[in-house]
N, C-alpha and C positions, 0 to 999 in steps of 0.2 A: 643592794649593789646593782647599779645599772648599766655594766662596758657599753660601749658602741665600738663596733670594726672601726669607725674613724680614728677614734684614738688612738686603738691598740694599732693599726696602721701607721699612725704617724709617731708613735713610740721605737715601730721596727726601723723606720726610715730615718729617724734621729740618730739613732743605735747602728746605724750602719754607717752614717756619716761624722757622727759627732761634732755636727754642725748644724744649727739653727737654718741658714741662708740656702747652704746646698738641700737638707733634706726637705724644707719651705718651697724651695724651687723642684724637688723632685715631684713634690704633693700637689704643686699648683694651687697655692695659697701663699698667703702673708706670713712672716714670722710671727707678728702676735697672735694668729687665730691656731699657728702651731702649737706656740705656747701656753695658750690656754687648753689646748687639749690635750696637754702633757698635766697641767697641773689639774684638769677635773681628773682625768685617770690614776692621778696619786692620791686625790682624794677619793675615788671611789674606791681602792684600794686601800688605803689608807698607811701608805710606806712611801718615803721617797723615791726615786725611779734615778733619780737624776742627782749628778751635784754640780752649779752652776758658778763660774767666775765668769769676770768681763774677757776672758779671755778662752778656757777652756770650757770641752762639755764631758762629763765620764759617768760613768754607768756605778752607781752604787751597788753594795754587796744582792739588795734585795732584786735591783734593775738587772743583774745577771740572771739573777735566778729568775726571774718571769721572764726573760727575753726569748729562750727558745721553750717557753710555752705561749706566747703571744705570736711566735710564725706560727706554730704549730696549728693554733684557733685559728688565724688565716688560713691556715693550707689545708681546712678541715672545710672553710666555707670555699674554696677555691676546689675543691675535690667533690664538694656535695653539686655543686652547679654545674662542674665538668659530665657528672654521672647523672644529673636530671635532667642533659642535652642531648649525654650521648649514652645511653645504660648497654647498649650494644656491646664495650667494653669490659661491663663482669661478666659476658656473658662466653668470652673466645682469650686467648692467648695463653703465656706463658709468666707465673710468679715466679721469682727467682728471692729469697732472702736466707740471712743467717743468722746461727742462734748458737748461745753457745753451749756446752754437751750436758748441762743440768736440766736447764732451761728447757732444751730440745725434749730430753727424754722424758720428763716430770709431766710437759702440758700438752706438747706440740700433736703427737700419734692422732689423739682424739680430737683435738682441733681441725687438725688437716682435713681429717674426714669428715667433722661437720659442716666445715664450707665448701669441701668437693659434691658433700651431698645436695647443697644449695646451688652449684656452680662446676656442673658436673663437665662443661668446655674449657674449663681453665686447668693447665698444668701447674701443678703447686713441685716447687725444686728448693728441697732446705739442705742446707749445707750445715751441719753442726760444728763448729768452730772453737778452739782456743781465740782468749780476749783482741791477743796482737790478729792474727789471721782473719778475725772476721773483721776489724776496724779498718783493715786493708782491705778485704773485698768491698766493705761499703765505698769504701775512701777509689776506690778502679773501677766502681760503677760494674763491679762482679754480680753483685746483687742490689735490688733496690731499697733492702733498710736490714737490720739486725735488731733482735730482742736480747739484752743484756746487763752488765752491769756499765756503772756511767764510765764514759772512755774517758781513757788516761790523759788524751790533749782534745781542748774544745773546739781547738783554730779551724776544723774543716768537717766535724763532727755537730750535732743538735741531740739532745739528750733531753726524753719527758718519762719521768718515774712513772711507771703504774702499780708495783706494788715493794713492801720491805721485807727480806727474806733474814728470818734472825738466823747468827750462828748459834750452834750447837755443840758440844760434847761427845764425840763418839769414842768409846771407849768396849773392852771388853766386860761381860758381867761377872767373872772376876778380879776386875780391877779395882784397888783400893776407894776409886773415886765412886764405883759402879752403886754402892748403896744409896748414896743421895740425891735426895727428889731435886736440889740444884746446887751447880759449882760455882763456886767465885770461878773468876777468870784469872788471878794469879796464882790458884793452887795447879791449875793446870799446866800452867809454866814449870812447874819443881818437878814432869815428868817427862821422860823422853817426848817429842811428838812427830808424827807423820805429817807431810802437811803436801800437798801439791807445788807443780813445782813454778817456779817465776815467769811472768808474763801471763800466766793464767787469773780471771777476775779472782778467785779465793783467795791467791797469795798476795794480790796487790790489795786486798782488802784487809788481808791480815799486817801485811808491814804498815797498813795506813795509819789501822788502828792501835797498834802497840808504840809507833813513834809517836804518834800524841800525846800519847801516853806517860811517856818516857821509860818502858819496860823494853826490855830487851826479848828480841824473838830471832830465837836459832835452832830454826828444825834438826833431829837427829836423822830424819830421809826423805827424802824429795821425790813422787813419782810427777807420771804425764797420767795417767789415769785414774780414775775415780776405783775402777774396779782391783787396782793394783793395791792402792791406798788400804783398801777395806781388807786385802790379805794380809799383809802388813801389822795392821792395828788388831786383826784373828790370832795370827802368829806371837803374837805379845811383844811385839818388835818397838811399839810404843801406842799414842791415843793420836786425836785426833780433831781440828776445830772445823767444822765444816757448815756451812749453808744447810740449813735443814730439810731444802727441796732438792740437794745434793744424796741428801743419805738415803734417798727415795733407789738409789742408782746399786745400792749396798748395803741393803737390809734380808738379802736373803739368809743370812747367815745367824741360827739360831744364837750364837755364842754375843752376838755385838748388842749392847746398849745405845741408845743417845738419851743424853740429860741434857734439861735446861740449864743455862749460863743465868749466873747474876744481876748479869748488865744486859736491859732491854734497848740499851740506845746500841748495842753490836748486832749491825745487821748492815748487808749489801742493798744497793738501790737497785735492781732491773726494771729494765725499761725500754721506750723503744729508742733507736740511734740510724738516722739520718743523715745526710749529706746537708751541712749547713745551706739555709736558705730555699730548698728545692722544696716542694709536694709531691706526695706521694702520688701515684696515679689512683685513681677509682680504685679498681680492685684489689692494689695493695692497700688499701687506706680500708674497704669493707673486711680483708681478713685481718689486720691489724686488730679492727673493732672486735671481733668475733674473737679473735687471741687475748685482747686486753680484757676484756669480759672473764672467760672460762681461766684467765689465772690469775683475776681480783675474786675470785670463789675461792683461791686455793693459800691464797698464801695475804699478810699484813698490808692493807692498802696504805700506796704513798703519802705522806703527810700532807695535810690541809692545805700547807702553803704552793702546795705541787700540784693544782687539778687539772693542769693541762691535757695528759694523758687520756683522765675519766670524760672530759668536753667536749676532745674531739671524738670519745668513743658517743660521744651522746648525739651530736651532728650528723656525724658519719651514718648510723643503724637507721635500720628501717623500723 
């Protein structure tokens, strides 16, 4: 497989217009020379991108899913050129981004400090966030990107997986489930559960996945904290289905188990999340790289069909 920037270029500007004529005329080319490079890019991919009438243009299921990892490779070669002009920039100002309080606490501490150690002029400012709060600070230009699960609406958001964090089991070690090396996912529906509470990535992952399902999921208690939860599920108040770089947050406690789940396809997508359309600057874009690295070490890299993520970390590094 051999992309070229022109294609994937003129894929973004298709995709933005959904027009042949206008995105031909934004690229300063001819329609057919658009269209031939829409169709070598489907073939060197080898999936549709596009579905085409005499009349309409739409973005197939797989054309969504590479579109914001096709800006992202641009905004990676637009970021590497900005920083080979002007490298003065990693070397002075102020990061600003948000994560949300898993995420934060699992990778971020020792991250930060290995790029302050590289970039000792640069103020790094992370804000840990629930799901709703940090899609708003991205979404108000509060911060320049967030590390999370994929957001709820795509319309002003960009989302590229870097890695898959499976759910877990957390229960007490004397709980009836606690001897088994792994749980179905419906035995643990038949006990009370604790579960974080709504608008938080955990819970919108968990109603995602049991309405597809068609299981019913109805927490017996609801916190806002991970640390709250983990008393909770001590107390014998019920268990618990959690992200497994979540239980990092509430394992001090000798008395708690976590057991593997059944189902390897239960797991949350994090990743990075962007303001649709924009590049990162230079510096955000180097600790991004340095971020997506040290927690593709830690935790299930995103699926094959999602490299976006690992490409621009590959661009971006030195």
């Amino acid at each position: 497989m051999d992309l070229s920037l022109t294609q994937i270029r003129g894929f973004v500007a298709l995709a933005r217009y959904l027009n042949f004529r206008r995105a031909a005329d934004e690229l300063r080319i001819t329609q057919p020379a658009l269209s031939a490079q829409i169709k070598g890019l489907e073939k060197d991919l080898g999936v549709a991108l596009l579905t085409r009438t005499t009349r309409t243009v739409r973005l197939t299921p797989d054309g969504e899913r590479f579109l914001p990892r096709a800006r992202l490779l641009l905004d990676a070669v637009r970021c590497t050129l900005a920083e080979m002009s002007g490298g003065s920039s990693l070397e002075h100002g102020t990061l600003s981004f948000s994560c949300i309080p898993t995420i934060a606490a699992h990778a971020f501490p020792q991250i930060i400090r290995e790029f302050q150690r590289h970039h000792p002029g640069v103020r790094v400012e992370m804000s840990d966030d629930e799901t709703v709060n940090m899609e708003r600070r991205i979404v108000n230009r509060e911060v320049e990107f967030g590390i999370g699960g994929r957001p709820r609406s795509m319309d002003q958001l960009d989302f590229a997986p870097i890695l898959e964090d499976p759910f877990v089991l957390l229960c007490r070690k004397d709980h009836p489930l606690a001897k088994r090396s792994k749980v179905a996912v419906k035995q643990v529906l038949k006990f009370p559960i604790v579960t974080l509470g709504r608008g938080s990535n955990v819970r919108n992952t968990l109603n995602t996945y049991f309405s597809r399902r068609g299981l019913l999921f109805e927490p017996e208690y609801e916190v806002i904290h991970h640390y709250s939860l983990g008393a909770m599920v001590e107390a014998k108040l019920g268990i618990s289905l959690l992200p497994s770089m979540a239980c990092n947050m509430i394992r001090g406690s000798p008395n708690l188990r976590v057991i593997t789940l059944d189902d390897d396809k239960f797991t949350r997508s994090v990743g990075l999340i962007k303001r649709r359309g924009e590049a990162l600057s230079p510096v955000a874009h180097r600790f991004y790289a340095l971020g997506a690295r040290a927690m593709q070490s830690k935790g299930r890299r995103a699926p094959p069909h999602g490299p976006a993520a690992i490409t621009t970390l590959r661009l971006g590094s030195r």
